[in-house]
N, C-alpha and C positions, 0 to 999 in steps of 0.2 A: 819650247820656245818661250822666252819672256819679251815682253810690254816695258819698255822701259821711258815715259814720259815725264817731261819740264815742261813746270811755270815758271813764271818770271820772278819769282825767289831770288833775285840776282845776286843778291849776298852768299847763299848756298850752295852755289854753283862748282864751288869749287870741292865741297862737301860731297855736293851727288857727284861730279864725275869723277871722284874719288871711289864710290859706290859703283860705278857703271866700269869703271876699270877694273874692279875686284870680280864684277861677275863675266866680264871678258875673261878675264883670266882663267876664269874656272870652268871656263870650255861654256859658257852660255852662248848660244844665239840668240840675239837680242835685236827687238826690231825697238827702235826707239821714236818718239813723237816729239814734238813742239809745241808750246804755244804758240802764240802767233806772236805775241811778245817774249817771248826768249827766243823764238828766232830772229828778231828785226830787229830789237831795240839795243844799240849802248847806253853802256852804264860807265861807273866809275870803277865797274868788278871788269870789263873786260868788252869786247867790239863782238858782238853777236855771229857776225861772220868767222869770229874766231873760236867761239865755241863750237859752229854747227860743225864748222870742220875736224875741230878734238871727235867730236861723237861722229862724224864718219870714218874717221882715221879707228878708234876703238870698235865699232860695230861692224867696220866693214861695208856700211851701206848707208844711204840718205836718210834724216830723219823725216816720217812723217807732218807736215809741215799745215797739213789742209782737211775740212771736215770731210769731203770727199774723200780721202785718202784712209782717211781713220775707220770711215764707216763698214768698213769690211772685218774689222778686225774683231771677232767674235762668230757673226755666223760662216765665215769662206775662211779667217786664217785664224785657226785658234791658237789661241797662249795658253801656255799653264797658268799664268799668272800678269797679270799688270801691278808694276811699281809706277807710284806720281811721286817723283823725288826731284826737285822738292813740289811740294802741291801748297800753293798760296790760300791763304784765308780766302777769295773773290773765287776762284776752284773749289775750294769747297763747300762754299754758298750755292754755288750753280749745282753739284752735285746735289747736296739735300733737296735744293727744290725743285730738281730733275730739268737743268737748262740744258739745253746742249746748242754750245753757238762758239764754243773753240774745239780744236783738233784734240785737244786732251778730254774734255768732257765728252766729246764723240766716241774716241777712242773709249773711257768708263764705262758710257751708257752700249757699247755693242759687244763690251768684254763680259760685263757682269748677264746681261742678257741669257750667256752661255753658261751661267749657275758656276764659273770660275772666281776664284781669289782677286781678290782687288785689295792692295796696300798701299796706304798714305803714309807717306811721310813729309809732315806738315811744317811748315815755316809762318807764321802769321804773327803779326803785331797787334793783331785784334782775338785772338784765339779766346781768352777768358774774359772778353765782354762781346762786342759785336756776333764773332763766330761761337762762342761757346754754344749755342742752341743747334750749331748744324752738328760740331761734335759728337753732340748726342744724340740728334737725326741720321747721322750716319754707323753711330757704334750699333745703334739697331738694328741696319740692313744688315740680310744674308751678304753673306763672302766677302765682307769689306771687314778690314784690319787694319789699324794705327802701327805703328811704329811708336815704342814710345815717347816719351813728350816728358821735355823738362821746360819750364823759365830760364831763359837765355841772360836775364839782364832782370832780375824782380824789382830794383831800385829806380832805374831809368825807363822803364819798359814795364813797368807792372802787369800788363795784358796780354805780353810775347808769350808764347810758347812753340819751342824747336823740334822736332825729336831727333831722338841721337841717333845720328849718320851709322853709325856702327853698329845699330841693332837692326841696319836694314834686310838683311841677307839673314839673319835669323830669323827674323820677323815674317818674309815671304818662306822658313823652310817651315815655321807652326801655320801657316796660312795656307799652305796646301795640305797638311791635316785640321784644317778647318780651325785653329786652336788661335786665340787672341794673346800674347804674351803679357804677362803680366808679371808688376804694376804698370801700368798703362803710363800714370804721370809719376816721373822719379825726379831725385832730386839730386 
């Protein structure tokens, strides 16, 4: 069973459910989670109501939406693995310094618990300055995996880093042989 959680990356979005319908396809059972802001908020990418229903139409079932809801996932229903696609820079601040006050860092903090794979796949505009310390806070924890990461925009955006959507599903198959794919950042 996979973990399939959004943050509000809402530019991405179309990216991950791209990702989340390749692993539909591929005969996954996949319990997917929310943020609380990719569940409620519009954007100019699309009306929230209309994503949660694309991911229940693909998974078949509701997305986790609530820290209650998440908090089981690890010791009662285990995954093979949790994907965060996309996982925003303020995700992965909370993860490094071990917050948990969304349904996705809940979900994190009770998947990894169970000494299971945890993969980001990060979208941030702050990634090479603000977030760059959590980067390396989290490359160090057990069972946590990047997806790789390129600069989306190095001219306008000097700070962004993405990882490529299409190395998600390879990146969780080296993550449950514990293995980091590498180069990490490509270009």
């Amino acid at each position: 069973m996979t973990g399939f959680a959004m943050c509000g990356s809402f530019c991405s979005f179309a990216r991950s459910i791209r990702v989340l319908e390749e692993l539909a396809a591929g005969g996954e059972q996949i319990i997917p989670v929310m943020s609380y802001n990719a569940a409620t908020v519009d954007t100019r990418f699309g009306k929230a109501e209309d994503f949660v229903k694309k991911i229940e139409d693909i998974c078949k079932r509701s997305p986790i939406t609530t820290i209650v809801d998440a908090e089981p996932l690890g010791p009662k229903i285990a995954l093979d693995v949790l994907i965060i696609c996309p996982c925003t820079g303020n995700t992965l601040a909370k993860l490094a310094c071990g917050i948990t006050d969304t349904p996705v860092t809940m979900a994190a903090k009770a998947h990894l618990r169970c000494g299971r794979p945890l993969v980001i796949a990060l979208a941030s505009n702050d990634a090479l300055s603000a977030n760059l310390k959590n980067i390396a806070v989290m490359s160090e924890k057990k069972n946590v995996y990047f997806v790789p990461l390129a600069q989306d925009d190095p001219l306008k955006k000097p700070y962004s880093l993405v990882c490529d959507f299409s190395q998600v599903i390879q990146t969780v198959g080296e993550a449950v042989l514990s293995k980091q794919p590498r180069p990490l950042i490509v270009t």
